[in-house]
N, C-alpha and C positions, 0 to 999 in steps of 0.2 A: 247644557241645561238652559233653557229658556229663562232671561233674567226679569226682573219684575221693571218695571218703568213710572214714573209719576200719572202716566197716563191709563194706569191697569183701574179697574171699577171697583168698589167694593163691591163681596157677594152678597143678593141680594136671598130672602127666605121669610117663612113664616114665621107669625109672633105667637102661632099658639095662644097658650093662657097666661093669664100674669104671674109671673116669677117660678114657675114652671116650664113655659116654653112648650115645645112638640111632646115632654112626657108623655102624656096619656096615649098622644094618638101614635107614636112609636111604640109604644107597649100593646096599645092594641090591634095595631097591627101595620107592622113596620113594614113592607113590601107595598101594600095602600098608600102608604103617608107617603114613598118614596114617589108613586105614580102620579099623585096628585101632584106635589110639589113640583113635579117638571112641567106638570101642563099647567100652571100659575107660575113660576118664576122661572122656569128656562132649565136649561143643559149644567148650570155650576148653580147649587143651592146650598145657604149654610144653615144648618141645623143649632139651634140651643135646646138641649132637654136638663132639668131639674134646677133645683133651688139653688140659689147664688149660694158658692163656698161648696156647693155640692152638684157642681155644673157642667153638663156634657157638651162642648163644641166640635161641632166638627164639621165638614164640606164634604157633599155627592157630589160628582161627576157622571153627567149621562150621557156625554157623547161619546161616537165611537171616536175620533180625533183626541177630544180627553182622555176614556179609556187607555187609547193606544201609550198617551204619553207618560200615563201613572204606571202604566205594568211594562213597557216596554222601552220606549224613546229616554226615558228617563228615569226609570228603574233605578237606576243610584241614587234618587234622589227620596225613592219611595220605601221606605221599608217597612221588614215586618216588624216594627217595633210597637204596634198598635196592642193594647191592654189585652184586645182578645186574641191574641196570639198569643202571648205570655199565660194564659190559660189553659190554653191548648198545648202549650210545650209542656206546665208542671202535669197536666194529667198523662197525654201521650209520649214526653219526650222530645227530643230535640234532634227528631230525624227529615226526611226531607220537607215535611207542608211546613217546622217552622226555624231549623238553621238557615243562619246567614254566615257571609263572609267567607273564610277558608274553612269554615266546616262544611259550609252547603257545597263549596267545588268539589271538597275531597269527597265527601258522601257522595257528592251527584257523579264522577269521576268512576267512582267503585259501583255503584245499584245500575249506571246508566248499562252498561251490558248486557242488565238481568232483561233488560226491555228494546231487545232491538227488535224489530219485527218477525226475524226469523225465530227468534226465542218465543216470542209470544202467540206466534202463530202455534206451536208447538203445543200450546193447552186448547187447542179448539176442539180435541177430542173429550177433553174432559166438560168441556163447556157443554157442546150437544149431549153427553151421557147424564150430568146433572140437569139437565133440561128437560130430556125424556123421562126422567124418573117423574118430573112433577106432571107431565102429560099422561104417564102412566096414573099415577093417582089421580089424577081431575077425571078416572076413568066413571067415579062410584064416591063424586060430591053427595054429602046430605039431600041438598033441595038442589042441583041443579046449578046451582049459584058456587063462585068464590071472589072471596077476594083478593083482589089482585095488589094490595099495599103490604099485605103480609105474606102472599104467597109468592112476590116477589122479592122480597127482603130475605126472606128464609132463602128462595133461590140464590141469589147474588152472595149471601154469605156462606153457603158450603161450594159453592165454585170457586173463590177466593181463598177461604181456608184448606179446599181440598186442593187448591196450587199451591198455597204458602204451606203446607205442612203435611201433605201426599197420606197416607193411611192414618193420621192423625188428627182428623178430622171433629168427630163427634167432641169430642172434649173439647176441643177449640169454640165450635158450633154453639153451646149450650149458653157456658160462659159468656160470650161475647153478647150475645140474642139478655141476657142478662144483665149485663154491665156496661154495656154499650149506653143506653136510654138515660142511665143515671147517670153517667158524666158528661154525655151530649148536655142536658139541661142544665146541670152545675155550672159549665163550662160557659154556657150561652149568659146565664145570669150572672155570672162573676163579669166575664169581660165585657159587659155594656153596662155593667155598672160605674155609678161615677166614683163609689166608696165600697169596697167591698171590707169586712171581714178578716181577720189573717186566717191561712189556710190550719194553723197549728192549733184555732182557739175548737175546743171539742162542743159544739153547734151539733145539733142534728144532721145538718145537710152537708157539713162539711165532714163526719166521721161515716156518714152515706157515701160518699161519695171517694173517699178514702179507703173505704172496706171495699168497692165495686174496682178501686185502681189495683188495688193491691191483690185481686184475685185474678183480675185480667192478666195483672206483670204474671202471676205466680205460674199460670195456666201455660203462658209464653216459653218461659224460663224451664219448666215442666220441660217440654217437649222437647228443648234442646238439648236439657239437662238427661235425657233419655238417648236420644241419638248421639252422643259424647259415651257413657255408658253400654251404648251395642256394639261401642268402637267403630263406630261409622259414622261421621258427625257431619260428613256432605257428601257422600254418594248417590244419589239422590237428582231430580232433577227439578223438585219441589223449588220454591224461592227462598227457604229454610237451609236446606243444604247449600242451596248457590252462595245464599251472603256468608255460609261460613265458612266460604275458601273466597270470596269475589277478593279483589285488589290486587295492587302492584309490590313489589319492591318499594320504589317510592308513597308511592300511599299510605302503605302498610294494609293491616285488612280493619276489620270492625270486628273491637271485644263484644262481646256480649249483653252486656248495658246497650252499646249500638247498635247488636243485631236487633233484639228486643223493641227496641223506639223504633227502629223499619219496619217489622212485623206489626205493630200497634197502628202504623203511619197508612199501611197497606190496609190493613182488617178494615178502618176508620172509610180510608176516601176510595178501596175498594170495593165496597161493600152496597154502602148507602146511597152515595153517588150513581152508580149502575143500576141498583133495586130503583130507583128512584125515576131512572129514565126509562125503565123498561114499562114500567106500571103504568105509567103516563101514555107513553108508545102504545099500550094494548089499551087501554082507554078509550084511549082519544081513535083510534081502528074501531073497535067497540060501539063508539057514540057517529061514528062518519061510516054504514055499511058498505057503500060504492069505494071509499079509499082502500077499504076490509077488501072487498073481492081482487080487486084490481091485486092487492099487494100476494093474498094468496093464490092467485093465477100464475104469477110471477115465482112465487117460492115452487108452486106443483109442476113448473114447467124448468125449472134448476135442479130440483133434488130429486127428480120422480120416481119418488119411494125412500131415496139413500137418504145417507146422515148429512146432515151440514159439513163443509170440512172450511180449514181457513181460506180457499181461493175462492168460496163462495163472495167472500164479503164483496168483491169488486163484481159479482154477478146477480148482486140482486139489487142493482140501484131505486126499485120504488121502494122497498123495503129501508136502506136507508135513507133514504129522503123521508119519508113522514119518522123518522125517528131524528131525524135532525130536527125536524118542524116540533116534533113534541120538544127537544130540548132547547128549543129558542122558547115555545111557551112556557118551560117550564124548567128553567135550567138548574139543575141541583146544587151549583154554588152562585145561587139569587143574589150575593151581595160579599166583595173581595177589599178587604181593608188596608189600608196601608197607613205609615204615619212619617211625612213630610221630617226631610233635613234641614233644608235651606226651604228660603223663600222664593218662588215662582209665578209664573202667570200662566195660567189655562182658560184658554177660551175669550180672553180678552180680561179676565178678572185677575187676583192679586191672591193668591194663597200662601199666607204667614207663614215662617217658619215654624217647625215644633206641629202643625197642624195635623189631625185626623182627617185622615181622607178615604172616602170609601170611591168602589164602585160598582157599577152594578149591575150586572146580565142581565134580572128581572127587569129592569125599567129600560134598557139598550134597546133591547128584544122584544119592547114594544114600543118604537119610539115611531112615530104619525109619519116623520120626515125618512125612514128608513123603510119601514115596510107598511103597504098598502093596507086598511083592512087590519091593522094588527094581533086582534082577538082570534079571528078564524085560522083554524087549521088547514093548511093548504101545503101539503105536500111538494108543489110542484115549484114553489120555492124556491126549492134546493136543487134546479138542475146545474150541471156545470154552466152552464152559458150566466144563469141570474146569479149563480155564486161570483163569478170573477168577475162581475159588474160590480157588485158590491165594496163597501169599505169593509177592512181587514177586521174590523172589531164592531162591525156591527151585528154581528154572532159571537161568541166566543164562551160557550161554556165550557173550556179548559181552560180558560186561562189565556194569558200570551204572554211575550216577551221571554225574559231569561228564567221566569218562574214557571212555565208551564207546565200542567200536570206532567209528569213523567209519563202515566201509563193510560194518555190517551188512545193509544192503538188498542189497547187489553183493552177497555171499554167498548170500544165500534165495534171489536168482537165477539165481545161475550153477549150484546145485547144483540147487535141482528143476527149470532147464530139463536141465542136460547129464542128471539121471536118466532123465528121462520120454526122451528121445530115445534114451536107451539101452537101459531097459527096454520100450521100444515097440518092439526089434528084437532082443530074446534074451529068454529065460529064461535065469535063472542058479538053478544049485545049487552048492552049499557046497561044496570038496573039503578044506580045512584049518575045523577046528570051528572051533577056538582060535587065536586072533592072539594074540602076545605085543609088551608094550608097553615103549616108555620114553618118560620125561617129560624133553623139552629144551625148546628156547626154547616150543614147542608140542607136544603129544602126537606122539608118532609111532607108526606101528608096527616091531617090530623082526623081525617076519619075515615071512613072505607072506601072502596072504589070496585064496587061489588059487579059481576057480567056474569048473565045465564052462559053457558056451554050447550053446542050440539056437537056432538061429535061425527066429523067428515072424513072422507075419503074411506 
């Protein structure tokens, strides 16, 4: 651990408004305030939001050097002990986005085999057949137009549920597209607050939000509780059946309560995450037609005519490069929290013990001093030669260090397959320039991100 010294800086940041602080302009929009503050006070910025006695501090980090040392180099030092994490463990559980310690090895120990590459290569078929269904219908759009924030969310979540739960799908499907929304919001407003509430007091939004948990567990709990009942409770090659036989002798496996919190943990950062980059990916193809052609030349001259399969992925490299360039613009986990043990020094400044410390893909992934031009979509970015030029964490929307998303491979998958199947059956152009965003449990968009269809080949 990096120790602090008499000679570390205080962190320096904005005063905001008086006795208030950054409030307003983090509430209105927190991703902005994050970008402003690094091009006015630098790479370590400390934040104050709200009234003394009711006071939020906390420290960003935007370099990728700092990055590296909150989620990686010094990961012990950083945990998930941050309010909004505690939020997300009472609504989801305490499966892999929020145990620590010898829960996180033994869980990560037991789920890590359900994602090795060759496992997950394994649902590429199912990836291209939920993607062509939605190609099939964009066959006989209303006007010509969809949008692409809901018709990709809808995609990403019956691909994931139809892995997590194999013919079990639509129930899953309904619920989730239902209950998902209200404790994404719950969730975001409980843990950045600096007071919240007890969860037990019956509030409108907290017996909302309660009735939306409790239907999601029920839905979960349902489907196992069914496959137990057909006397086949992991036959199956779904991610349902795997965790109710995964583990060791020494491990043991996971009851039910902890199959359940996996399944919720999956739905959550499988779902939205992926809908999110994919959206964006066709967008931003959409809004660049020369990037569009070039990428479908490449898909008609790979698949010509067939399905995607998983050796594709390493055969369509323009395709994933403007999908990595969409998730450096536009990373779905914009902003990764941690909360300091000991006291340290990053970047040459002095961060407290006890301290919140976020940081932040959004503002990384556009930072002057790492990438040229940082607004423009430019694909070519990401060839191998300017990737390993690069610093390790000056991309990184999974995450890094010992927390990394688990099921970053499922994701490269399921996006450049469901693209290329979709792009191999329309042009898209742009009819909304601008998508407007918010930042909750993951990026979202908050309004449409609508593209005419013509249908080719």
């Amino acid at each position: 651990m990096t120790s602090t010294t008499h000679t570390a800086r205080t962190v320096p940041g904005p005063k905001g408004v008086p006795f208030l602080g950054s409030m307003f302009d983090l509430r209105r929009s927190t991703l902005d305030t994050f970008t402003r503050a690094r091009r006015e006070h630098g790479d370590i910025v400390r934040f104050v939001a709200g009234p003394p006695g009711l006071r939020s501090v906390f420290h960003a980090v935007f370099s990728p050097e700092g990055s590296q040392q909150v989620l990686a180099s010094e990961a012990a030092n950083f945990r998930k002990d941050h309010p909004f994490y505690e939020e997300v463990r009472q609504s989801f559980g305490n499966g892999l986005l929020t145990s620590q310690d010898a829960d996180y090895l033994r869980q990560r120990r037991i789920v890590q085999p359900l994602f090795t590459k060759r496992r997950v290569d394994g649902y590429a078929a199912a990836v291209a057949s939920e993607a062509q269904a939605v190609a099939d219908r964009w066959r006989t759009p209303p006007d010509g137009t969809v949008d692409l924030v809901g018709e990709m969310n809808r995609l990403a979540l019956r691909t994931v549920s139809r892995i997590l739960f194999g013919t079990d799908v639509e129930a899953a499907v309904a619920t989730v597209h239902r209950c998902f929304p209200v404790i994404n919001k719950y969730v975001v407003r409980r843990g950045f607050s600096p007071r919240s509430l007890p969860r037990r007091w019956p509030t409108p939004a907290n017996r909302k939000a309660a009735a939306a948990t409790a239907e999601l567990n029920a839905v979960c709990d349902g489907i196992a509780a069914g496959r137990r009942a057909a006397g086949a409770p992991g036959d199956g090659a779904d991610l349902l059946s795997l965790l109710t036989r995964a583990g060791t002798e020494e491990d043991g496996g996971l009851d039910a309560t902890e199959i359940r919190e996996q399944v919720l943990v999956f739905l959550l950062a499988g779902h939205e995450t992926t809908a999110t980059s994919l959206a964006f990916t066709l967008h931003l193809l959409a809004r660049h037609p020369g990037e569009q052609t070039r990428v479908r030349e490449e898909i008609d001259a790979v698949l010509a005519g067939r399905d995607p399969e998983a050796a594709d992925l390493d055969r369509l490299p323009k395709l994933t490069m403007a999908l990595k360039e969409a998730m450096r613009l536009y990373p779905a986990a914009p902003v990764v929290s941690r909360r300091g043990v000991a006291a340290t020094e990053i970047g040459g400044y002095r961060i407290p013990d006890g301290a919140d410390v976020i940081v932040s893909p959004w503002v990384t992934h556009r930072h002057p001093d790492l990438w040229e031009d940082p607004e423009r979509f430019d694909p070519l970015r990401f060839t191998p030669e300017r990737e390993a030029a690069r610093h390790r964490y000056a991309w990184f929307p999974f995450g890094g260090g010992p927390r990394a998303c688990i099921g970053q491979h499922f994701s490269m998958l399921e996006s450049v397959l469901a693209a290329a199947v979709l792009l191999r059956s329309y042009e898209l152009t742009a009819v909304d320039r601008d998508v407007p965003l918010t930042a909750g449990i993951t990026l979202q968009a908050a309004g449409p991100a609508r593209v005419r269809l013509r249908a080719v080949g």
